[in-house]
N, C-alpha and C positions, 0 to 999 in steps of 0.2 A: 454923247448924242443928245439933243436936243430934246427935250419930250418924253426920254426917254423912262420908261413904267420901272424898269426893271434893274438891279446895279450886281453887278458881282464881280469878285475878283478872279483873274486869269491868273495861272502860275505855271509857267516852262518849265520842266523838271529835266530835260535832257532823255538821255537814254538810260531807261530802269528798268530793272525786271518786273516780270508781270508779278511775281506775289510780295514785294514791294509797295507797289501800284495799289494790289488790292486790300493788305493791310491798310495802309493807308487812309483808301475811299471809305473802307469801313468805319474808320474811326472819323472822319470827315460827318462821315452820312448821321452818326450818333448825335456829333456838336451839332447838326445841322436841324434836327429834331427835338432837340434840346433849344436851339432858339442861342445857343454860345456862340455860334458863328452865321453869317450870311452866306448867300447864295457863292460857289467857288467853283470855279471851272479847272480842272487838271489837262496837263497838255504834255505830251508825253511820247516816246518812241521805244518798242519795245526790244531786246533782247528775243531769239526766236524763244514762240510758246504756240502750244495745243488748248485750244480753251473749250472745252464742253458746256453748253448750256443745258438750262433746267429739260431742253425737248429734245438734247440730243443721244442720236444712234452711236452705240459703241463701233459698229461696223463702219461708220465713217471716217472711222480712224484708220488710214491703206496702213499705218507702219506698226510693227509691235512695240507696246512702250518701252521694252526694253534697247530698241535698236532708235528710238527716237530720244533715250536718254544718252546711247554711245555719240549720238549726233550733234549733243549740246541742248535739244529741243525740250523743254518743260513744257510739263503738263497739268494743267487743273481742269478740276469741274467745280462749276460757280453754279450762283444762284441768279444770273441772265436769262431771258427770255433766247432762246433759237435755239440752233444743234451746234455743230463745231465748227472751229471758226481759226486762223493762223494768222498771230504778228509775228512781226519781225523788224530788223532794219530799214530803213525807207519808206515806213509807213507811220502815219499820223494818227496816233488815238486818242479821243478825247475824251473827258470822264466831268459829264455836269454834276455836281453835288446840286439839285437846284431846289427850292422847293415852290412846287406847284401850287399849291394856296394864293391866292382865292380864286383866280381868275382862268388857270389853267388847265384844272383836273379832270385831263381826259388822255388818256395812254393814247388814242389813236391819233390825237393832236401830237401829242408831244415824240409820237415815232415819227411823224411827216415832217414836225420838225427841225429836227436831228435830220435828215433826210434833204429837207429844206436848206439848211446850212450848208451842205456837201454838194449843192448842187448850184448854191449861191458860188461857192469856192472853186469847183469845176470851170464855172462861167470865169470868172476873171483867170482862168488858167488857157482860155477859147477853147474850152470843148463843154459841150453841150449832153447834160444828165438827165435824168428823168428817175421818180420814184414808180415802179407799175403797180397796179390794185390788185385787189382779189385773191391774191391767193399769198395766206402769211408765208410760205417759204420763199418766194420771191422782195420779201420785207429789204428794203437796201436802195442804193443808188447806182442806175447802169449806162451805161454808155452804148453808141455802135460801134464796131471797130473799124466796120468798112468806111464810116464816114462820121470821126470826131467830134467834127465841128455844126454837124445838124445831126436832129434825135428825127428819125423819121417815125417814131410813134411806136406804139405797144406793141415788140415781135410777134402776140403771139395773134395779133389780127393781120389783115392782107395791107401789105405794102409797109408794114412797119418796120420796124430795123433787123437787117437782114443775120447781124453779128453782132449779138448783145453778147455785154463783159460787164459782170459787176466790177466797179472801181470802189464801191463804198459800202460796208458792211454798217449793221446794225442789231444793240444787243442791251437788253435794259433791265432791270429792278428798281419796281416803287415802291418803298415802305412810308407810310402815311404821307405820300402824295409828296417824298423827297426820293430825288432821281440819285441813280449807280449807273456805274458801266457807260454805254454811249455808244461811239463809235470812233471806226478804222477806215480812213482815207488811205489809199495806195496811191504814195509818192511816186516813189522809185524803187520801191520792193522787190526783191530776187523771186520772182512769181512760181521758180520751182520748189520753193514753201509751201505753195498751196498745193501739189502733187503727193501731199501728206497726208490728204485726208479730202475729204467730198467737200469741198465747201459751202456750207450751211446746209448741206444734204441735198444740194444740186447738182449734178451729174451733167444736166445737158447744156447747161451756157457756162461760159469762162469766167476766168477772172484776170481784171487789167490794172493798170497804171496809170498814170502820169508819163513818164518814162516809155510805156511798154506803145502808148500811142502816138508814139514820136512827138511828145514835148519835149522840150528843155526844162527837166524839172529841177525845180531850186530846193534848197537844202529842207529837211522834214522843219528843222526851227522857225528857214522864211513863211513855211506853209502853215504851220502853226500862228503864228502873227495874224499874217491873212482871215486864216477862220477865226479869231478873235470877232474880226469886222463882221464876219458873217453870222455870228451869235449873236453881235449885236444888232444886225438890222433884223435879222429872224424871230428875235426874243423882245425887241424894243427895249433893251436896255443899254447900260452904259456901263463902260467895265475899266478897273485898274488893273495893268498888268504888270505883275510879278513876276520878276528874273529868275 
């Protein structure tokens, strides 16, 4: 990108398990503080898992972890910002190593961002997202279901979207102003995953897809490509991607 402030590299990793992943970022997040490596963006599709954040309720877990281990479903609790949260298949998660110096250190910036991205990525998909304020458990990207392709504004004022779904979650750790974790775009995810547990400790609006609102969704890899671009026009930077 032209102008561009900011450079880091992309890297596809396919489909890996979540403590994989998370080894991984960790030792990511170290070089990355350490000044041994630049800004790196992870892109990634998970294996199902149960992820607890630093805010989350155990009770929002509907299954016992014993019967969510008979099911295949791993479980962790991280050092994330939110409550609990479910990948899987068909979903897109993306994990910035990024570091915020000098210009960016501000969490509420850099949530809207992430937010920002997913709602860039939404748009060239034609359906139209929205991040809503005020209140941190509603922290994410959502859609209407009644009507895809226009946000008629904040459900929880008059005339706003009648059937809000979140499609895009959000879940972060800064250690000296270098990002972890990130976020989960719902491709085409089996949404009966989320019937696992309260998602992010919301109970009264849904959670959707790509898929679930009658797109044609393309594969988690093409969607990952895509949000490459949306990093880059969100973060002003320019990126190499890694296979």
């Amino acid at each position: 990108m032209v102008g561009a402030v900011r450079k880091f590299e992309a890297r596809w990793l396919g489909r890996v398990r979540y403590g994989e992943a998370l080894a991984l970022q960790e030792r990511l997040l170290e070089a990355r503080i350490a000044g041994t490596i630049g800004d790196t963006l992870l892109l990634v599709e998970h294996e199902p898992v149960v992820t607890l954040g630093r805010g989350a309720h155990e009770e929002n877990v509907l299954v016992p972890r014993a019967r969510l281990a008979k099911l295949g479903v791993d479980v962790f609790e991280t050092a994330r910002g939110g409550d609990v949260t479910y990948h899987g298949p068909g979903q897109l998660v993306a994990y910035p190593i990024f570091d915020l110096n000098p210009d960016r250190c501000d969490v509420r910036r850099y949530v809207r961002d992430l937010a920002r991205v997913m709602i860039d990525l939404a748009r060239g998909m034609g359906v139209a997202a929205s991040f809503l304020e005020g209140d941190p458990k509603l922290v994410g990207v959502w859609v209407d279901e009644a009507s895809p392709a226009a946000w008629a504004g904040d459900p929880r004022e008059p005339g706003g979207a009648s059937r809000p779904a979140k499609i895009g979650a959000i879940g972060v750790r800064i250690s000296r102003w270098v990002t972890m974790h990130g976020l989960a775009f719902n491709v085409s995810t089996d949404l009966a995953g989320f019937d696992l547990i309260v998602p992010c400790g919301i109970a009264k609006y849904g959670v959707t897809s790509l898929a679930a609102l009658g797109i044609e969704a393309p594969s988690v890899e093409a969607v990952a490509r895509a949000a490459v671009a949306s990093f880059e026009r969100v973060f002003d930077a320019s990126v190499e991607m890694k296979s």
